[in-house]
N, C-alpha and C positions, 0 to 999 in steps of 0.2 A: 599408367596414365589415367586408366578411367578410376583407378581410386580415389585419386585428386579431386577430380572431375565432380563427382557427386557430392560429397562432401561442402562443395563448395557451391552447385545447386541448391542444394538443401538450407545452407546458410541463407543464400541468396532470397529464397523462398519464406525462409524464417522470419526477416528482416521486413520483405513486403508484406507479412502480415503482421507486422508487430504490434500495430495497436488493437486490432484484432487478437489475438494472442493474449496482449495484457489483461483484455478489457475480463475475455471470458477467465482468465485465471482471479484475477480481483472479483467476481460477479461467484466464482464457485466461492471464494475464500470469505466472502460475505455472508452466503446463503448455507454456508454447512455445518450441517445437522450439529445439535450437540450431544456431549457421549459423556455420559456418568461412569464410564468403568472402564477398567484400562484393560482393553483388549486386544486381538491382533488388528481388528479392522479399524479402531486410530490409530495404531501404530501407523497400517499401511495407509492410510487419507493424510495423516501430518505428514509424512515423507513423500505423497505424491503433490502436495500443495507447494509445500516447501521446493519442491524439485520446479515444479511448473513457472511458481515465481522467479528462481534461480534463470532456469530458461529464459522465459520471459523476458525478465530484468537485462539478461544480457546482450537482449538484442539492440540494446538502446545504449550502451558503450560503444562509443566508437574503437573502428579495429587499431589506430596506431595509439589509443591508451592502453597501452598491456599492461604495465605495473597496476591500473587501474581494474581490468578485467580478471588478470589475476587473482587480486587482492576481493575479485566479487566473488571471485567461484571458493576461496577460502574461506569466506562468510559466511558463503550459500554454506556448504558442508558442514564446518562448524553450527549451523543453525538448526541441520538435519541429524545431528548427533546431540545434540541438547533437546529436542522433539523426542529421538530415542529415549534419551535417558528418562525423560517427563516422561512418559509413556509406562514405562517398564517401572513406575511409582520410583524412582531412584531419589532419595531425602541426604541432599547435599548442598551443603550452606551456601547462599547466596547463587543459586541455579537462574532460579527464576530471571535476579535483576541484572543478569549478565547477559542470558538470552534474549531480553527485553532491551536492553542497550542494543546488542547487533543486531537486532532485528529492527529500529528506530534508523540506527547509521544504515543498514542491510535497502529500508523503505525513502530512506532521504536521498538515496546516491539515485536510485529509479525516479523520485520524485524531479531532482532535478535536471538527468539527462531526458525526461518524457516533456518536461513545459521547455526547455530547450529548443526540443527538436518541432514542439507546435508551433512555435513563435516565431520559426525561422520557413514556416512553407507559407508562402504569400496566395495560394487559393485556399479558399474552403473549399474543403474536402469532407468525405467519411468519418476521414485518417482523423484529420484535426478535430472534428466534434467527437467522435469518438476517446482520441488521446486528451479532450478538454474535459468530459467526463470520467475518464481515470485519473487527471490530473489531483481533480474535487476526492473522487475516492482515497486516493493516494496520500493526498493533505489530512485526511478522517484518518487513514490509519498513522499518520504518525502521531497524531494528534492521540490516539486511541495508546499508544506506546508511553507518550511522556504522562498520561495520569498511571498507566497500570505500573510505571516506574514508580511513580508518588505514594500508591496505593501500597507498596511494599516497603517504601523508604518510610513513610508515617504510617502508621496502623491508625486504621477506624476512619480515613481518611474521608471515607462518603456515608451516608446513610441512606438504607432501603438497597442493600448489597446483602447475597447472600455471604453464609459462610462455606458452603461447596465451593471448591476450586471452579471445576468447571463453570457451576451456574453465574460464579462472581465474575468471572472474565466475558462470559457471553454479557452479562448486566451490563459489562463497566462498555462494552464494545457497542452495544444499544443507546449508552447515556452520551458516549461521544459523538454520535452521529447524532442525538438530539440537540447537545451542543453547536455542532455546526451546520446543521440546517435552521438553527435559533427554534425547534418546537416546541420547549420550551413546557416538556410534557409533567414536572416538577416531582415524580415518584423517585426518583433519585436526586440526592442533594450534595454537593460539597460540602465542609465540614473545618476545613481549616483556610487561611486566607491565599496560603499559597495557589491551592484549586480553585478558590472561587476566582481567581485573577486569570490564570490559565482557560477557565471554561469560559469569560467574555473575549480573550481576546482570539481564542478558538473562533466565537460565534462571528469576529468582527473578520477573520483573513477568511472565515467559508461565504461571507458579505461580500468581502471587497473581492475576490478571486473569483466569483461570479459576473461581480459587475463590470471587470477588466475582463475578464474572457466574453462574454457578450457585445462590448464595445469592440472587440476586436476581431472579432469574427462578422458583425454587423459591418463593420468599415471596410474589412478583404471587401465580402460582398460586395459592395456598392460599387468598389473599383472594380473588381471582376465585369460586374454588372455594366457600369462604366466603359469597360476597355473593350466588350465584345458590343455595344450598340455604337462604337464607334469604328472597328472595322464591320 
C-alpha cells in the first residue's frame, strides 16, 4: 500500500510545481554551455536535458489523455536516442531533420497544454506569470525548430552562420530569439524568401502574444483587485 502511496505524492508534488519545473528546465536549456567535441560530458548534459523536458513536459498532460502521454514518453525516448546517436558523431542520412521535426511536434504538444492550463486559472498567480513566460520561451523554441528545419531542407539558407555544427545551431538559436524579441541585431540574415516571411511573422506572434498575455493578466488583476475591495 505504501508503494502506491508515494508514487503518487510525488506526482502530486510534481504537478504543483510544474511551472516552476518548466521554467528552470527551459532557462538551463537556454543557457547551456556549448561543446565542440563529442564527448562523454554532452553526451550526459543532452540526455539529462532531454530527460528533464520529457519530465517536465509531462506534467502538463493531463492524466485521462494516455494515448496522449504515452505517445510523449515515446518521443521523449525517441529524442534521447537521436541526442545519443548525434553525440557518438554517428553520420546517417537525414538524422538531423527527423530529430528536428520530433522535437518541434515534442515542443508544440508542451506549448499548447502549458497557454492551456494559463488561460484557464482566473488569479494571477506565480504559477501564471511564470508559465506566461515559458509560454514566450516555448514559442522561441519552436520558432528556433521550423528555421533549423529550413536550414537543412535549403542549404545556405542564412548568412553570417558558421559552418561548425555546433557553433551554427548555437547562431541560428541566438538569431531566432532576435527574431522574436524584434532586436533586430542584423549580423545574421535570411537569404531566401521562404525565411524572410517566417522571421516577420515570428517577430509579429512574439508581438501579439505579448500583448495578449499582458491584457490578460492586467484584467485578472483588476477583477482580483475588484472582488477583494468588495468583500
Amino acid at each position: 500500500m505504501n508503494n502506491s502511496i508515494v508514487p503518487h505524492k510525488l506526482r502530486d508534488k510534481l504537478y504543483f510545481y510544474r511551472f516552476k519545473l518548466l521554467f528552470i528546465t527551459l532557462v538551463l536549456n537556454f543557457f547551456s554551455p556549448q561543446f565542440n567535441d563529442y564527448s562523454l560530458t554532452i553526451i550526459i548534459f543532452k540526455i539529462f536535458i532531454v530527460t528533464l523536458l520529457l519530465l517536465s513536459g509531462a506534467n502538463f498532460i493531463p492524466k485521462d489523455k494516455k494515448i496522449l502521454r504515452d505517445s510523449w514518453f515515446i518521443f521523449g525516448f525517441i529524442n534521447i536516442g537521436f541526442s545519443l546517436l548525434q553525440s557518438l558523431n554517428f553520420e546517417i542520412a537525414g538524422l538531423d531533420y527527423v530529430r528536428y521535426l520530433l522535437l518541434l511536434i515534442f515542443f508544440f504538444v508542451i506549448t499548447v497544454n502549458v497557454l492551456q492550463q494559463i488561460f484557464f486559472i482566473n488569479e494571477v498567480t506565480w504559477d501564471v506569470i511564470i508559465g506566461s513566460f515559458c509560454g514566450y520561451l516555448l514559442i522561441g523554441m519552436i520558432s528556433f525548430y521550423l528555421f533549423a528545419l529550413i536550414d537543412i531542407s535549403i542549404p545556405d539558407s542564412y548568412s553570417g552562420l558558421s559552418y561548425n555544427y555546433n557553433l551554427r545551431v548555437s547562431q541560428l538559436f541566438y538569431f531566432t530569439f532576435a527574431c522574436i524579441t524584434t532586436l533586430g541585431i542584423g549580423d545574421i540574415h535570411p537569404l531566401n524568401i521562404i525565411n524572410q516571411k517566417l522571421s516577420v511573422f515570428i517577430a509579429a506572434v512574439g508581438q501579439f502574444y505579448i500583448a495578449i498575455v499582458v491584457a490578460i493578466l492586467v484584467s485578472r488583476y483588476m477583477r482580483s483587485k475588484r472582488k477583494h475591495e468588495i468583500q
